[in-house]
C-alpha positions as CSV (number, residue, x, y, z in Angstrom):
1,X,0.0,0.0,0.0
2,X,1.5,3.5,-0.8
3,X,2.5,5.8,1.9
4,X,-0.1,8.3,0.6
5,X,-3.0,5.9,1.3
6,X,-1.9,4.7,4.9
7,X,-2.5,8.6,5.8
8,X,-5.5,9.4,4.4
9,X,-7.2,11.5,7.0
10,X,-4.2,11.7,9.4
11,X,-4.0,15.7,9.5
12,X,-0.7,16.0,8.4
13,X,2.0,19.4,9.7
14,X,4.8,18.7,8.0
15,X,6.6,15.8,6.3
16,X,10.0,14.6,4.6
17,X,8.8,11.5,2.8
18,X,7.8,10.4,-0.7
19,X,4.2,9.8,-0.5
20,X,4.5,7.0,-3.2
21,X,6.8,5.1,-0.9
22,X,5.3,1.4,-0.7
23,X,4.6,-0.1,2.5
24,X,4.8,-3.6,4.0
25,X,3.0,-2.3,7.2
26,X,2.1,-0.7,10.4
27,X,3.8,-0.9,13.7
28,X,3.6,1.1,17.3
29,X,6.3,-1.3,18.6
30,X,9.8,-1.7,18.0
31,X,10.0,-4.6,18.4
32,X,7.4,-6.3,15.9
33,X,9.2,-3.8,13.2
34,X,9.6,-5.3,9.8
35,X,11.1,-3.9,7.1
36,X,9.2,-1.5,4.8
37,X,7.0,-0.5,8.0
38,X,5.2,2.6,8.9
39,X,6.6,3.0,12.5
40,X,4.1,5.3,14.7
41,X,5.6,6.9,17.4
42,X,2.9,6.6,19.9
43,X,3.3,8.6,23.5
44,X,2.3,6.4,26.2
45,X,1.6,6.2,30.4
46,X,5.0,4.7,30.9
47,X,6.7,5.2,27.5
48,X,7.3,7.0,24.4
49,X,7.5,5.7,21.6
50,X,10.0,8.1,19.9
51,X,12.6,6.8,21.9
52,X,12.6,3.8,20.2
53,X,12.6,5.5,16.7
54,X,16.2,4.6,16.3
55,X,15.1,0.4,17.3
56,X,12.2,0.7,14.9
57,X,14.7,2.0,11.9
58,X,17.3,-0.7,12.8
59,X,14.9,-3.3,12.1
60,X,13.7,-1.7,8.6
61,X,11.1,1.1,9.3
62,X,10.7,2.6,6.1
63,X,8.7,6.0,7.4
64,X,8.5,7.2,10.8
65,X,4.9,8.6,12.0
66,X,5.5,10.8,14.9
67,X,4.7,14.1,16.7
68,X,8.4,15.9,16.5
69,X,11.4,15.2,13.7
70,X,13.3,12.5,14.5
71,X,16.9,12.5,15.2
72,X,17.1,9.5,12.6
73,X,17.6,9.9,9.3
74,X,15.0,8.8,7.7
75,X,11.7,9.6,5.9
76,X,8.8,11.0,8.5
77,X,5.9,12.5,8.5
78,X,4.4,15.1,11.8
79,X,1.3,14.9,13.3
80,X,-0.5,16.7,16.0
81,X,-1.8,13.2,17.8
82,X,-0.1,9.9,17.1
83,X,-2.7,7.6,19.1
84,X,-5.3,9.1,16.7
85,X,-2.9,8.8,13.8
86,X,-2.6,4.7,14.2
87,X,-6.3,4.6,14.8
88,X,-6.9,5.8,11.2
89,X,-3.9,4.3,9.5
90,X,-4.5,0.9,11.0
91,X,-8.2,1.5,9.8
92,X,-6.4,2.3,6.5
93,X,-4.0,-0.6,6.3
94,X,-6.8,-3.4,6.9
95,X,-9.8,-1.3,4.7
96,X,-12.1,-0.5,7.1
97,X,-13.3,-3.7,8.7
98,X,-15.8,-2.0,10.6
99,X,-17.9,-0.8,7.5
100,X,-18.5,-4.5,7.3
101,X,-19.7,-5.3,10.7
102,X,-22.7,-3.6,13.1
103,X,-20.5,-3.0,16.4
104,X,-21.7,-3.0,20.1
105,X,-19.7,-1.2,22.4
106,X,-20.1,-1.7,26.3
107,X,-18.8,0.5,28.9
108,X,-19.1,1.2,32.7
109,X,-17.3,0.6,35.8
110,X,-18.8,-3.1,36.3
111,X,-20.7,-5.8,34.1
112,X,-19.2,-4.9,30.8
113,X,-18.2,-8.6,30.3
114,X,-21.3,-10.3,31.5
115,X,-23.4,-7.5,29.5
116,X,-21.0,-8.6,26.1
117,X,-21.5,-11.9,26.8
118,X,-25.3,-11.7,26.9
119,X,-25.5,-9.8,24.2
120,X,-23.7,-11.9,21.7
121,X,-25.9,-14.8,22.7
122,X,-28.9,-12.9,22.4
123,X,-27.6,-11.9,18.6
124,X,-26.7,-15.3,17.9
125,X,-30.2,-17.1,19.0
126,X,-32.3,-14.8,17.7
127,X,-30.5,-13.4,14.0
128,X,-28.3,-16.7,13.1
129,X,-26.0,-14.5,12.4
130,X,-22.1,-14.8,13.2
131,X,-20.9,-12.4,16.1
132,X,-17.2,-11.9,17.6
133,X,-16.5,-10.7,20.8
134,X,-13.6,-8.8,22.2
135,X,-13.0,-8.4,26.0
136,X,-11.3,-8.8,29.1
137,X,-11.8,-12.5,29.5
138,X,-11.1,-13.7,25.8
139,X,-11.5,-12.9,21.9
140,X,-14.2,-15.1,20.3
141,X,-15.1,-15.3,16.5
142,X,-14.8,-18.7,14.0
143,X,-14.8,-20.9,16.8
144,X,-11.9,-20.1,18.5
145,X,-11.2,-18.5,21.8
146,X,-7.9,-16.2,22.2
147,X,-6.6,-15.1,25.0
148,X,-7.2,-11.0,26.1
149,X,-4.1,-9.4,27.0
150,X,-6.7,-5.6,27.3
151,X,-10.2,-5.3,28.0
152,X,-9.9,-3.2,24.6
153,X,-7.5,-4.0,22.2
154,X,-4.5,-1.3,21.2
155,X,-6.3,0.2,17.9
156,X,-4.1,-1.8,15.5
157,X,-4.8,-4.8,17.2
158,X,-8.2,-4.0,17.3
159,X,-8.5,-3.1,13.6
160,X,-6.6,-6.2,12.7
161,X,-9.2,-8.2,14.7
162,X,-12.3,-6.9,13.1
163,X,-10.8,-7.8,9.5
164,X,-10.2,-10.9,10.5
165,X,-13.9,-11.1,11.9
166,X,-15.4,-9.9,8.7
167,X,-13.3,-12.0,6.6
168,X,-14.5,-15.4,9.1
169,X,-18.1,-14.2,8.2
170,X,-18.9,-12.4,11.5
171,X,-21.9,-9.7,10.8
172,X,-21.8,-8.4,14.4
173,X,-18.8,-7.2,16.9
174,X,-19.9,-7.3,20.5
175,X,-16.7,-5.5,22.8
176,X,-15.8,-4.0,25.5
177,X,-14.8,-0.2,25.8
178,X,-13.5,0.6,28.3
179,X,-12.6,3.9,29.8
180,X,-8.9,3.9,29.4
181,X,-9.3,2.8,25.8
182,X,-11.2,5.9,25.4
183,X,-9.0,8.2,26.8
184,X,-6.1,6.7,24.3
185,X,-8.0,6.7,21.4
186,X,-8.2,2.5,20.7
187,X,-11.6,3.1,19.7
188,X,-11.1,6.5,17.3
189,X,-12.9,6.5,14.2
190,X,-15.2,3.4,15.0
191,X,-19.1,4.1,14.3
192,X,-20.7,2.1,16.8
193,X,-24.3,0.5,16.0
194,X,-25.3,0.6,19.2
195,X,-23.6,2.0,22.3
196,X,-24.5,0.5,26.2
197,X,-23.8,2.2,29.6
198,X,-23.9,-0.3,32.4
199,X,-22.9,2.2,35.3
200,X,-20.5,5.0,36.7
């Protein structure tokens, strides 16, 4: 995919790369960094990720996404927000999964994963139609069960999930939202079907 397409509707402040440059993918971490990657430089908690521009580049970033010029030489392009950035490049990368699914978003302090849980049942019995579910517990689509490492997926992950539900058939995403994934942005740019509030 050309660099040009990644970063449609990132708002863009300055850059130093070809836009025609090809690219093999998107990473936020270092150390997943393949050669011919979009590296995002995403500011975190407990890190930034601009410190490890220099990791990302010696494993083959071909374009660094970031918030200030990197000390690296190498192509980059400067946006105001990086955690929004990956949201829409990762949206980019895997075509908009969730144009192909209805989503359900549950948040609240307590009984997010009971309330997801019902809910995808309820869809299932009564539609016949397939439903995946992300939370804290597990990931569930195609028959399998995977292992949650968040209650809300980082918004590559979570991009790359819902492609991989649409293409398994799913017609429905039933996850949990919950407030700290708001606050970084995991869920930016996602049009949510319906939305449920279980409590403050």
């Amino acid at each position: 995919m050309k660099l040009a397409d990644v970063l449609k509707g990132i708002a863009v402040t300055s850059q130093d790369a070809d836009l025609s440059l090809e690219i093999t993918g998107v990473s936020y971490d270092s150390r997943t960094t393949a050669g011919g990657n979009l590296f995002v430089a995403v500011r975190g908690f407990e890190t930034d990720g601009h410190k490890y521009i220099g990791a990302a580049v010696s494993s083959g970033a071909a374009c660094i996404l970031c918030e200030e010029k990197p000390d690296a030489d190498v192509p980059y392009v400067i946006t105001g927000d990086t955690r929004r950035a990956l949201a829409v490049a990762a949206a980019n990368w895997f075509h908009h999964p969730a144009s192909e699914l209805r989503l359900v978003g549950v948040t609240g302090t307590n009984g997010k994963t009971t309330t997801t849980s019902l809910i995808k049942t309820v869809i299932e019995k009564c539609s016949g139609e397939k439903v995946g579910l992300i939370g804290t517990n597990s990931i569930e689509f195609g028959g399998a069960v995977i292992e949650a490492s968040h209650t809300t997926p980082e918004s590559y992950d979570l991009q790359k999930l819902l492609r991989e539900m649409a293409d398994d058939g799913c017609r429905w995403a039933v996850m949990e939202v919950s407030s700290h994934a708001l606050l970084l942005e995991r869920v930016h740019g996602l049009l949510f079907k319906t939305g449920v509030f279980t409590n403050l």
